[in-house]
C-alpha positions as CSV (number, residue, x, y, z in Angstrom):
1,X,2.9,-18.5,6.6
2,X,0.5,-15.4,7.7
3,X,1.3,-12.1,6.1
4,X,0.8,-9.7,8.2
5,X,1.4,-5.7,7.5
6,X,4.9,-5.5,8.7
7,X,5.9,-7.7,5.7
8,X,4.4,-5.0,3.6
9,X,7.0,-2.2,5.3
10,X,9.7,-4.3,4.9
11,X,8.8,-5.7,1.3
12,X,11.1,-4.0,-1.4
13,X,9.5,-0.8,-2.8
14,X,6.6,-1.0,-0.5
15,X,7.5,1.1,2.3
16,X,8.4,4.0,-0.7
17,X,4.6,3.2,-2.1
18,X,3.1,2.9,1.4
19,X,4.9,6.8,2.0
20,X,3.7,8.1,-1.1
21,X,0.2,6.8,-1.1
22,X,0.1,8.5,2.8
23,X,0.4,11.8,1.0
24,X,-1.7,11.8,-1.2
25,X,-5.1,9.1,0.1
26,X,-3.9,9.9,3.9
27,X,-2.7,7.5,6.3
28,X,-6.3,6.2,7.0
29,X,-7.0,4.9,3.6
30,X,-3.3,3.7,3.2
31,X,-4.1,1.6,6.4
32,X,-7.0,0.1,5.2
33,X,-6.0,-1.0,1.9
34,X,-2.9,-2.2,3.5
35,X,-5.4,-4.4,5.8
36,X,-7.4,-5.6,3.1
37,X,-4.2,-6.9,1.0
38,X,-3.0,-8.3,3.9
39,X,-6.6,-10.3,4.4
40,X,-6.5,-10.6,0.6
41,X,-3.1,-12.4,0.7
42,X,-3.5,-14.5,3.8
43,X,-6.9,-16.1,1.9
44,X,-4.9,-16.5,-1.1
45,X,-1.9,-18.7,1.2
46,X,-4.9,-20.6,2.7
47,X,-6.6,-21.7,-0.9
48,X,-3.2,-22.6,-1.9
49,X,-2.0,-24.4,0.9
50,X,-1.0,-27.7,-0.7
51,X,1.2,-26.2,-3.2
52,X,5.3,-28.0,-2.6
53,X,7.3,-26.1,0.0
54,X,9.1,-24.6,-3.1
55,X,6.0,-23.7,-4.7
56,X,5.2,-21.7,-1.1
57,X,8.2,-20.1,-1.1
58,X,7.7,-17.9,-4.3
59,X,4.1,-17.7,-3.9
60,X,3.6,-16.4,-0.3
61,X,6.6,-14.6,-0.3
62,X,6.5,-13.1,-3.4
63,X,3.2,-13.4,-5.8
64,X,0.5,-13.2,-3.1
65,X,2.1,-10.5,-1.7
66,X,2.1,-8.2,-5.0
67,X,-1.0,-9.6,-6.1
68,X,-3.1,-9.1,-2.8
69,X,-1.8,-5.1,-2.8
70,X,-2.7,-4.2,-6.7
71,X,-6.0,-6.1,-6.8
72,X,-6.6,-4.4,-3.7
């Protein structure tokens, strides 16, 4: 599964943090570290690829996701 920014919007909470963090770093900087999480998260997917569908599930839907954002 590729995650691509969209998922972010959508994702629970995100689109209130993505708003917020437009106010106050601008929409330029929100946009980039939206692209680097999404690179971020996407290159964690790939090095865990062989995890069980199940496994997949929680991790690219939910962990990577988080993860990729903070660290970024």
């Amino acid at each position: 599964m590729k995650i691509r920014k969209r998922y972010y919007e959508k994702l629970g909470g995100f689109s209130y943090l993505l708003d917020e963090l437009g106010k106050k770093i601008g929409r330029e900087e929100t946009d980039a570290l939206l692209n680097d999480a999404v690179d971020l998260c996407n290159g964690l997917c790939d090095e865990y690829k062989e995890l069980s569908e199940k496994e997949k599930i929680h991790t690219e839907r939910m962990i990577f996701p988080r993860a990729a954002f903070i660290f970024k």
